[in-house]
C-alpha positions as CSV (number, residue, x, y, z in Angstrom):
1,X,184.6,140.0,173.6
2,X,180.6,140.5,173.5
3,X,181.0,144.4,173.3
4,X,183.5,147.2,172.9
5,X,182.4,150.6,175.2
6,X,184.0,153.2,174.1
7,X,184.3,156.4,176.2
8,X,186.6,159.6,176.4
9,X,187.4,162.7,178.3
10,X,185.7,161.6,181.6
11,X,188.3,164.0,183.3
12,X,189.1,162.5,186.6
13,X,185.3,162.1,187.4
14,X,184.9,158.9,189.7
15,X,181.0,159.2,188.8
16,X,181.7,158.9,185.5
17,X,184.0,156.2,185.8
18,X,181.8,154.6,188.0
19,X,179.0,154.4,185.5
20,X,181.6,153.2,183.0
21,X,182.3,150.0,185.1
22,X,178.4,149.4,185.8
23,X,177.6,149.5,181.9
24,X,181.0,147.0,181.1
25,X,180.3,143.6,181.5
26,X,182.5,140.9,182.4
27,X,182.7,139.5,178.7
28,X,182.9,143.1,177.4
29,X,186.0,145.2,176.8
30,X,186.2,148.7,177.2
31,X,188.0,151.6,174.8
32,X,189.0,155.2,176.7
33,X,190.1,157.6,174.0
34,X,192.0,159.8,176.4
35,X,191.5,162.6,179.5
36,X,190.4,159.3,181.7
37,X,192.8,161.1,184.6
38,X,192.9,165.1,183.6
39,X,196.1,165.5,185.7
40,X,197.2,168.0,184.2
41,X,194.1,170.5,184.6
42,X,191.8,168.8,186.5
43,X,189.6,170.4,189.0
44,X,191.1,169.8,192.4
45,X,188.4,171.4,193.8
46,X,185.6,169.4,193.0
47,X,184.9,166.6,195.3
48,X,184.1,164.3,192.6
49,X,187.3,165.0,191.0
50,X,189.4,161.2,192.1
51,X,192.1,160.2,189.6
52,X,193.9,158.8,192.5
53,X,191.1,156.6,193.5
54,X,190.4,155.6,189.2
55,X,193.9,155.0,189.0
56,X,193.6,152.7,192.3
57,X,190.9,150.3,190.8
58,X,192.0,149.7,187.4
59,X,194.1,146.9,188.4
60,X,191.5,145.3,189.3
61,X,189.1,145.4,186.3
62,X,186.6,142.7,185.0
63,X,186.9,143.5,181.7
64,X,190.0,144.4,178.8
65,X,190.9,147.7,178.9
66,X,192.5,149.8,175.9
67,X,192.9,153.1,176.8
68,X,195.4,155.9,175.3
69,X,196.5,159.5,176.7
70,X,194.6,162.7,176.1
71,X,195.9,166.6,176.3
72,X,194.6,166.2,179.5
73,X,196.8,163.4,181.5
74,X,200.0,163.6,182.6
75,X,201.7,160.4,181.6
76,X,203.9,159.9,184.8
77,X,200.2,159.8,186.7
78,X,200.1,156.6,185.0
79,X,202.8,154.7,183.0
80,X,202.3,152.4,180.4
81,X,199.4,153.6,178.0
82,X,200.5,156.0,174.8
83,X,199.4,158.3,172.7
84,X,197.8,156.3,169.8
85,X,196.7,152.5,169.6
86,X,195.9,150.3,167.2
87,X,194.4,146.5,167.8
88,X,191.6,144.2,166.2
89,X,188.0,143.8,167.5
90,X,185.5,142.0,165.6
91,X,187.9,141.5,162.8
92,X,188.0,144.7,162.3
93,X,191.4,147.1,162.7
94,X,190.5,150.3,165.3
95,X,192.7,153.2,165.4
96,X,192.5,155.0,168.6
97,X,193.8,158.5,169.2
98,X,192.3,161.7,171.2
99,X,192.3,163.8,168.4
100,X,194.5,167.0,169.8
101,X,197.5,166.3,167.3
102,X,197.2,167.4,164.0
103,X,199.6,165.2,162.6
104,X,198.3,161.3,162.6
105,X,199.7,158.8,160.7
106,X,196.7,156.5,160.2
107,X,197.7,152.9,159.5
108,X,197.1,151.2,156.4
109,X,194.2,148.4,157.3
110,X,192.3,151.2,159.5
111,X,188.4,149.9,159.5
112,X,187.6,152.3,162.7
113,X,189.0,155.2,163.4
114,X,188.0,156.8,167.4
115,X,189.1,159.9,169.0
116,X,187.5,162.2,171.6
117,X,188.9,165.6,172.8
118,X,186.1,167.5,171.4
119,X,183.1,165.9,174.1
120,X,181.1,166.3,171.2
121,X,179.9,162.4,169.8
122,X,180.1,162.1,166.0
123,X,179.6,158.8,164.0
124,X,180.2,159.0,160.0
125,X,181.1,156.3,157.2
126,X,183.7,158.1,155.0
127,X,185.2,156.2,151.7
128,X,187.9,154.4,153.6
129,X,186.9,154.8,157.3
130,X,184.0,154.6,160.3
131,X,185.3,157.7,162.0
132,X,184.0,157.9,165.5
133,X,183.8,160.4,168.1
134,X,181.8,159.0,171.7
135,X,181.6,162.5,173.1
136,X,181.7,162.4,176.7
137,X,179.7,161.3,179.6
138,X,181.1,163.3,182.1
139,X,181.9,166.9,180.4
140,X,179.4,167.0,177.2
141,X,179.9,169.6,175.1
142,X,176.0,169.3,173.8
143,X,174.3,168.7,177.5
144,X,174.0,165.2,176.4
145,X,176.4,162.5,177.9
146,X,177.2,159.8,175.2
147,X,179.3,156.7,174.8
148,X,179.5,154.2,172.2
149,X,178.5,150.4,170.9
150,X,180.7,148.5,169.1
151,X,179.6,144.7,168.7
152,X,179.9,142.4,165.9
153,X,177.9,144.2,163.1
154,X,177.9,147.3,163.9
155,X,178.9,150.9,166.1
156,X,176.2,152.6,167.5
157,X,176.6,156.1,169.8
158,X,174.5,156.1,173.0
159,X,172.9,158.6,175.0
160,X,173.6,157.5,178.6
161,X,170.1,157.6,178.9
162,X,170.1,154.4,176.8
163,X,168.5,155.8,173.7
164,X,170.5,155.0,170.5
165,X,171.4,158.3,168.7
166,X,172.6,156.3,165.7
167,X,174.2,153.7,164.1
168,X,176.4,152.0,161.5
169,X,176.3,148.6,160.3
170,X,179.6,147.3,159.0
């Protein structure tokens, strides 16, 4: 993989799922840390409200997708994604989890540690950790819609914009 996108909480917006699949390319992979669907609260009124029609075109992705539950999806919407996920990128270990749960057991190994739920994007180095936080690109918290970089030598949080808001080199 040339890049790992990370996103969370888009909420059942098909715009902002949308803009996720024009920003992946093919050799890219892309990382949802939960509330891609919002099933369970999700604003049926809204016209750009689709988790029928996400759910209908993830089969048919160009790109890897790792993508876990949030507070906000039902899991019967959509079988076969949990709530927590560890895997390797860049030879590096990423723990994924929406952040809702108090109680995490963090694996030993942990380089990268993403969550969402609070649409608010956050990138720190702690002793042991990157801890990272995308924000959201379709419900920001700040009035700025963000995403995330990671690539070989670094993470890096996005304003949709394009503008880097900051980075971390490993």
């Amino acid at each position: 993989m040339e890049r790992l996108l990370v996103f969370s909480d888009l909420h059942g917006y098909l715009s902002a799922w949308l803009t996720v699949r024009a920003l992946a390319s093919p050799g890219d992979a892309v990382a949802i840390a939960g509330d891609l669907f919002d099933t369970r609260y999700g604003n049926y009124n809204d016209p750009d409200f689709a988790p029928d029609q996400i759910r209908s075109t993830i089969a048919d992705l160009d790109f890897k997708l790792f993508c876990i539950y949030g507070n906000c999806d039902v899991e019967g919407f959509f079988k076969g994604f949990s709530h927590e996920l560890s895997f390797k990128a860049f030879d590096k270990t990423i723990f994924m989890h929406h952040g809702h749960k108090d109680t995490l057991m963090i694996p030993q190994g942990t380089d990268i540690i993403i969550q969402g739920h609070t649409h608010l994007p956050q990138l720190e180095k702690t002793q042991n950790y990157i801890h990272l936080n995308p924000g959201s690109i379709a419900v920001p918290r700040n009035g700025m819609p963000t995403f995330a970089v990671i690539d070989s030598n670094s993470v890096s949080l996005m304003a949709l914009s394009g503008e880097k808001l900051a980075s971390l080199n490993f």
